[in-house]
C-alpha positions as CSV (number, residue, x, y, z in Angstrom):
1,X,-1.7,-85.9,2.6
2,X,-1.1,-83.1,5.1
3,X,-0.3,-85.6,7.9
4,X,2.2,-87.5,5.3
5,X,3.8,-83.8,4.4
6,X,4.2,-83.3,8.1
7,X,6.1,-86.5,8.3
8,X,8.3,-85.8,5.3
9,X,9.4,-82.0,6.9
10,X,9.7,-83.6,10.1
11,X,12.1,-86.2,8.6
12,X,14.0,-83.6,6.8
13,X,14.8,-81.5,10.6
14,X,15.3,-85.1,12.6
15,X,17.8,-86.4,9.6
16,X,16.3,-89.8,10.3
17,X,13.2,-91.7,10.2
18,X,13.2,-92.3,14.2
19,X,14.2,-89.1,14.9
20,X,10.9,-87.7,13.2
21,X,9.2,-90.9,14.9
22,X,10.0,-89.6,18.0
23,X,9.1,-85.8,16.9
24,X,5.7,-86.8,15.9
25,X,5.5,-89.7,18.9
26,X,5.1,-92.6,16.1
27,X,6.7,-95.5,15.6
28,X,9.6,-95.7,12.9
29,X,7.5,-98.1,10.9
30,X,4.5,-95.4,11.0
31,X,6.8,-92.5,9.4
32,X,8.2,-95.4,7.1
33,X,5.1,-95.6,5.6
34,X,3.2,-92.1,5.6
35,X,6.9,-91.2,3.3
36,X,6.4,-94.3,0.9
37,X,2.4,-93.1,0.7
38,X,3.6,-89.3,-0.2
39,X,5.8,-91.3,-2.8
40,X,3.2,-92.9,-4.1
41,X,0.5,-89.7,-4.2
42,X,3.2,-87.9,-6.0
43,X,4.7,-90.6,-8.3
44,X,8.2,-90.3,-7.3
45,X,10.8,-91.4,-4.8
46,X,12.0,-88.6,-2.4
47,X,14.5,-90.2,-0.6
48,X,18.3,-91.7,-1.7
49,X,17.7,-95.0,-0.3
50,X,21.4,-95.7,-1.2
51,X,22.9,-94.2,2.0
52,X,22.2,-95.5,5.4
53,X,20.7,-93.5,6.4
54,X,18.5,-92.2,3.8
55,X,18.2,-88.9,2.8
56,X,16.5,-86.6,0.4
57,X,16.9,-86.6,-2.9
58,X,17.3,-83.5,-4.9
59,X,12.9,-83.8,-5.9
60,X,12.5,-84.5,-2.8
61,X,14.0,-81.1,-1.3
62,X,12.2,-79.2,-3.9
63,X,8.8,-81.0,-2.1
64,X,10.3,-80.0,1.0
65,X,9.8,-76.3,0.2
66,X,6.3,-76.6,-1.2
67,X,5.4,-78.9,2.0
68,X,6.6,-76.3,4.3
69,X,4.8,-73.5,2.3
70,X,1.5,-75.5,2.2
71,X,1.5,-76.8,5.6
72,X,2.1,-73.0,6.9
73,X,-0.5,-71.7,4.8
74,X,-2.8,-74.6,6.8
75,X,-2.1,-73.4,9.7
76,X,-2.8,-69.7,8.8
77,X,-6.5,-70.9,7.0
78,X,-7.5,-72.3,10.2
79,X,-6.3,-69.5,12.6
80,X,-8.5,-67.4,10.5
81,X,-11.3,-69.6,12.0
82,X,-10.4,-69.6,15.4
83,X,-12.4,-66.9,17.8
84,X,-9.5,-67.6,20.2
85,X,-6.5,-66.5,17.9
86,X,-5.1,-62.6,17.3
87,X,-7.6,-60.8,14.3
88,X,-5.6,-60.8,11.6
89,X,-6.1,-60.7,7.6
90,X,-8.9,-58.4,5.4
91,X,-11.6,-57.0,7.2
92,X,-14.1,-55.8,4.6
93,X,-16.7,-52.8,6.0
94,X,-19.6,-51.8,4.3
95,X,-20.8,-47.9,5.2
96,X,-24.3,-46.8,4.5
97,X,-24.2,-43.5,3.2
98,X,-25.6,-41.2,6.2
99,X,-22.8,-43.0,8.6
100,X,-19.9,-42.2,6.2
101,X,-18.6,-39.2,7.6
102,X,-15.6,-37.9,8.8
103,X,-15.9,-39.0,12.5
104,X,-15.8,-42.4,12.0
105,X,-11.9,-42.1,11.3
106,X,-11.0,-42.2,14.6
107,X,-12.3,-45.4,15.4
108,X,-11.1,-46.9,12.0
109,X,-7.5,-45.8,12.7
110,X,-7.7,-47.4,16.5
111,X,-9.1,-50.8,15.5
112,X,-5.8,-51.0,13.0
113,X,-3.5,-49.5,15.6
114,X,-4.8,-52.4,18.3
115,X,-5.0,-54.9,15.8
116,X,-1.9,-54.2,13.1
117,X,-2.3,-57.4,11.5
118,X,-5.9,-56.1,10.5
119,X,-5.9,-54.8,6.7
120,X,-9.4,-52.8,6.3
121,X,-11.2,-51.7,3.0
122,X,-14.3,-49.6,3.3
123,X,-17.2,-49.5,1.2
124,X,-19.8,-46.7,1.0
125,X,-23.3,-47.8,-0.1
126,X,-27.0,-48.0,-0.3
127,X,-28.3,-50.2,2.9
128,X,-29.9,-52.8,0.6
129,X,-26.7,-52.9,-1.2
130,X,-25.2,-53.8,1.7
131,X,-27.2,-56.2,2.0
132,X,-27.0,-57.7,-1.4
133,X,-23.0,-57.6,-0.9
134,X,-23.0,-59.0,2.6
135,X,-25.3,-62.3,1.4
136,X,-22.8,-62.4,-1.4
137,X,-20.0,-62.7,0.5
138,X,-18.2,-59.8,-0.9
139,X,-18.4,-58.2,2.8
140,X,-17.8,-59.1,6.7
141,X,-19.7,-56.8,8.1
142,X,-21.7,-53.0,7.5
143,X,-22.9,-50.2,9.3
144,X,-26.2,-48.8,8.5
145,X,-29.2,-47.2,10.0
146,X,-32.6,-49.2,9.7
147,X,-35.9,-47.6,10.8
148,X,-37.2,-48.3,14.1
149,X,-37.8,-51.5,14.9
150,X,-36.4,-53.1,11.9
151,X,-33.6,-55.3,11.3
152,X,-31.8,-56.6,8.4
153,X,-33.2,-59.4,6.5
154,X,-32.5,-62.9,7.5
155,X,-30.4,-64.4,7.5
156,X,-28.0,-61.4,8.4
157,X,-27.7,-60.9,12.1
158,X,-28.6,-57.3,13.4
159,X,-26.8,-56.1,16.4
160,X,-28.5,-52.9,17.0
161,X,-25.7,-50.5,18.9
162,X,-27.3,-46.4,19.2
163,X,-30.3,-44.6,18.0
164,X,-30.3,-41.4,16.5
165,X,-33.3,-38.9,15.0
166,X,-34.1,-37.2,11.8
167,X,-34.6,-33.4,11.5
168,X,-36.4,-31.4,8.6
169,X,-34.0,-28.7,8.0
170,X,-34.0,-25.7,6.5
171,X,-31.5,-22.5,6.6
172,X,-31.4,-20.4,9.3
173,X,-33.2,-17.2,7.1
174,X,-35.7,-19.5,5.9
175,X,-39.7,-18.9,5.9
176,X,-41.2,-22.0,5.3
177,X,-43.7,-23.2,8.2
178,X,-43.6,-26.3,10.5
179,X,-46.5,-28.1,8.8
180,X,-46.9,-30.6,6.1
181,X,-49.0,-28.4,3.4
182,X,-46.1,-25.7,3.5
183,X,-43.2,-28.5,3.5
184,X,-44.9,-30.3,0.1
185,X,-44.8,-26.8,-1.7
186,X,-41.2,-26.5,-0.4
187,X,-38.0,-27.9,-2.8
188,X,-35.8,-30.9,-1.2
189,X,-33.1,-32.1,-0.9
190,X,-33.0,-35.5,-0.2
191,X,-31.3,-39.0,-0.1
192,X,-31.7,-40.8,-4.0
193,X,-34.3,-43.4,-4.0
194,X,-33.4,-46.8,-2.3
195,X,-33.0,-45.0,0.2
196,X,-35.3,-46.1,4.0
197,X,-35.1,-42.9,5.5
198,X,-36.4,-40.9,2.3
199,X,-39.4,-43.3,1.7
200,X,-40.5,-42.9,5.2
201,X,-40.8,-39.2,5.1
202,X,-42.2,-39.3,1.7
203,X,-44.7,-42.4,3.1
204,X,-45.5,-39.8,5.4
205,X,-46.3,-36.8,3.7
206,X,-48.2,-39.0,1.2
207,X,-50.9,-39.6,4.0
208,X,-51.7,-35.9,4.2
209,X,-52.1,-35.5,0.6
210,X,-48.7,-34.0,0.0
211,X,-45.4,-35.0,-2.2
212,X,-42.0,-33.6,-1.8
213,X,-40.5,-31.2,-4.8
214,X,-37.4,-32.9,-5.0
215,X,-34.4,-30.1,-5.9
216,X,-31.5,-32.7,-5.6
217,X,-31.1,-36.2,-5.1
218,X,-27.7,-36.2,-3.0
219,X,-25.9,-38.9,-1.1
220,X,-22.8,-36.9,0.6
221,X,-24.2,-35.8,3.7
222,X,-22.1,-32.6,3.8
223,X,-23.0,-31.7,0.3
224,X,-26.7,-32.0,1.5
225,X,-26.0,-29.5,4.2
226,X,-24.5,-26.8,2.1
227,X,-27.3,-27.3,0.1
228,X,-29.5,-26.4,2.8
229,X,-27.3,-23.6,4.5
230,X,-27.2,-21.9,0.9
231,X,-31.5,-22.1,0.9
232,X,-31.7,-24.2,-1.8
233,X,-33.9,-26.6,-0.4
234,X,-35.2,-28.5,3.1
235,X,-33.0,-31.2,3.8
236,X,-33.8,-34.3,6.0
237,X,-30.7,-35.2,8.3
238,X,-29.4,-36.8,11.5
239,X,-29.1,-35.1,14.6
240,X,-26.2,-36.5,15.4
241,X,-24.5,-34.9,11.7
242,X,-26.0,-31.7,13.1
243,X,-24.5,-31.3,16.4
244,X,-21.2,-32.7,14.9
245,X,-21.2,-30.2,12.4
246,X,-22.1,-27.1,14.9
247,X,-24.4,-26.6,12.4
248,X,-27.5,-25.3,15.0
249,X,-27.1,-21.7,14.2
250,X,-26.9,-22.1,10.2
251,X,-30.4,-24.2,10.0
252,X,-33.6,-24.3,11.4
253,X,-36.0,-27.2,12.6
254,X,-38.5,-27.7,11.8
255,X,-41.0,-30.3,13.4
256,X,-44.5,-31.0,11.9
257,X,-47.0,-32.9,13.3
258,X,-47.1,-36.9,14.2
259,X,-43.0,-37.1,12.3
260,X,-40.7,-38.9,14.9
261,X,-38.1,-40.5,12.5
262,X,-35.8,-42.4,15.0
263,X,-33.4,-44.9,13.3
264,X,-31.2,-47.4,14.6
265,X,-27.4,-47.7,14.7
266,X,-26.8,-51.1,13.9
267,X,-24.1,-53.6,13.1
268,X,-25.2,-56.4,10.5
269,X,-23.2,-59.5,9.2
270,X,-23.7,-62.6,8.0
271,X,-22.7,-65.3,10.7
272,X,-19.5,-65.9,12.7
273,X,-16.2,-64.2,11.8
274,X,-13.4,-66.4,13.1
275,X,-10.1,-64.9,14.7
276,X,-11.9,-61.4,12.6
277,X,-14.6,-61.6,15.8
278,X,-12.8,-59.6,17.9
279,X,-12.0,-56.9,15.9
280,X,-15.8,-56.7,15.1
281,X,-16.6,-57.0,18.4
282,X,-13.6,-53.7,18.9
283,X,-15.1,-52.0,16.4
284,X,-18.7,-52.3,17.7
285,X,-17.6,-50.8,21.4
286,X,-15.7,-47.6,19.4
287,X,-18.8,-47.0,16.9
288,X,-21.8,-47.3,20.2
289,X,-19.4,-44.6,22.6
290,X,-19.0,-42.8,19.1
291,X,-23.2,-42.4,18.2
292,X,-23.8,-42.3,22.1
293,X,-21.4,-39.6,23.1
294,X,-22.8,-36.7,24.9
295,X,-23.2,-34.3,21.9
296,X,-25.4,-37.2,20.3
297,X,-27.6,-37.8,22.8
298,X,-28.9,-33.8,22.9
299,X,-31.5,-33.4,20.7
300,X,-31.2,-30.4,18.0
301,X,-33.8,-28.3,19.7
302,X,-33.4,-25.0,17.3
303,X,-37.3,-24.1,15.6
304,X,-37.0,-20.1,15.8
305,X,-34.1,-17.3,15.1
306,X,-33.1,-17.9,18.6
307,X,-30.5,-21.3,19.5
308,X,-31.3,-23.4,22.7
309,X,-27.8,-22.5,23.7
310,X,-28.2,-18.9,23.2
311,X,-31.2,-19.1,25.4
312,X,-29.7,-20.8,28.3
313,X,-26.8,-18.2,27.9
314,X,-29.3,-15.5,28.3
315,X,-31.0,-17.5,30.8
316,X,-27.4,-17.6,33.1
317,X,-26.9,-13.5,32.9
């Protein structure tokens, strides 16, 4: 029916039937009959076959509209499909919790100032419900960090874009030592369960014998660090959030023995994205200089009273 609306619009600009013939590169007797078909499909003459030459009727201008409007909107489903054409339409992100911070705006606000006909809406989850919402269709594409290693569950595709490392925190006054008998008499403040990063620093403490004191079950990064600052509890958090923060000189680090918690940065969707690709494909490059830049890459090295930086100052006199 498309092909015969495209005939019955194309009449309705030529003002005859060869004049669309020779729009669409038909013969007159082909447009004749895609317009009788559409007549036919739709129960109802179109044209006043009175006149020579024939013309629309009043139902038939009304169709007119609705064809124009419907073959448009054709046209706009399958640009949505094509890698080749400009991003355009709703992009829907899905942020695990320790990515959704405040940095991340910048990239956000270039990917709609390159691509204006891009209409974002952000989501801030649990990784597995990410998951759960990308399989269901109710997201393009997430953010999150898996452990080591891992990726996301097929079928999702995992495009794995920076690393980062967990530190045991605790505030810069604090007394509790480096090792694991101290940090399982300790109160934490962690991550709520569902959580990857929490159940592999609970997985490991549980092989020495030891179990975390939870104090508070937080999501909000920032809310965990106050938390920490204050000396309410140990808080396990990226080094990346740290040095972002400036946060070296109002916590301590602590490192016990055999815990190297290095996640992965990645970028997980479902399958191909259509004209939407290269947005993803934007947003990808600004989120892997963003995790990679140079104030990521330096470990958090503070484990005394005394900063690295402070240290090197001293070091430079």
């Amino acid at each position: 029916m498309l092909d015969d609306l495209r005939a019955l619009v194309e009449f309705a600009q030529a003002g005859s039937i060869a004049g669309a013939a020779d729009r669409l590169f038909r013969t007159p007797s082909a447009i004749t009959r895609q317009v009788q078909r559409l007549e036919a499909a739709l129960g109802a003459e179109l044209l006043d076959r009175s006149v020579k030459p024939p013309r629309l009727n009043s139902l038939g201008s009304r169709v007119l509209e609705q064809a124009r409007d419907l073959l448009e909107r054709t046209e706009t489903l399958k640009s949505l499909t094509s890698s080749d054409a400009e991003p355009h339409g709703l992009l829907r992100i899905g942020l695990a919790h320790p990515l959704a911070e405040g940095t991340l705006i910048d990239p956000i606000l270039a990917l709609t100032e390159k691509y204006p006909r891009v209409r974002l809406r952000l989501l801030s989850e649990l990784t597995r419900e990410l998951f759960h919402r990308l399989l269901a269709g109710e997201l393009d594409v997430a953010v999150v960090l898996l452990p080591e290693g891992k990726t996301a569950p097929p079928p999702l595709l995992t495009n794995i874009i920076a690393g980062d490392r967990m530190e045991i925190v605790q505030c810069a006054a604090g007394n509790v030592d480096g090792d694991w008998k101290s940090l399982g008499r300790a109160p934490w403040v962690l991550n709520p369960p569902g959580c990857p990063l929490r159940a592999s620093l609970i997985d490991r403490m549980e092989r020495d014998g030891f179990t975390p004191m939870i104090a508070a079950e937080i999501h909000n990064m920032h809310l965990q660090l106050a938390f920490v600052q204050s000396g309410y509890g140990i808080g396990l958090l990226p080094a990346r959030f740290i040095a972002r923060n400036h946060s070296i000189d109002t916590v301590k680090v602590l490192r016990p023995p055999s815990f190297d918690l290095r996640p992965s940065v990645a970028i997980v969707r479902v399958g191909q994205l259509g004209a939407l690709g290269k947005a993803v494909e934007q947003l990808e490059l600004w989120f892997r200089q963003l995790f990679e830049g140079p104030d990521t890459r330096k470990p958090v090295s503070r484990s005394g009273g005394v900063s690295a930086n402070r240290r090197a100052a001293r070091s430079r006199k």
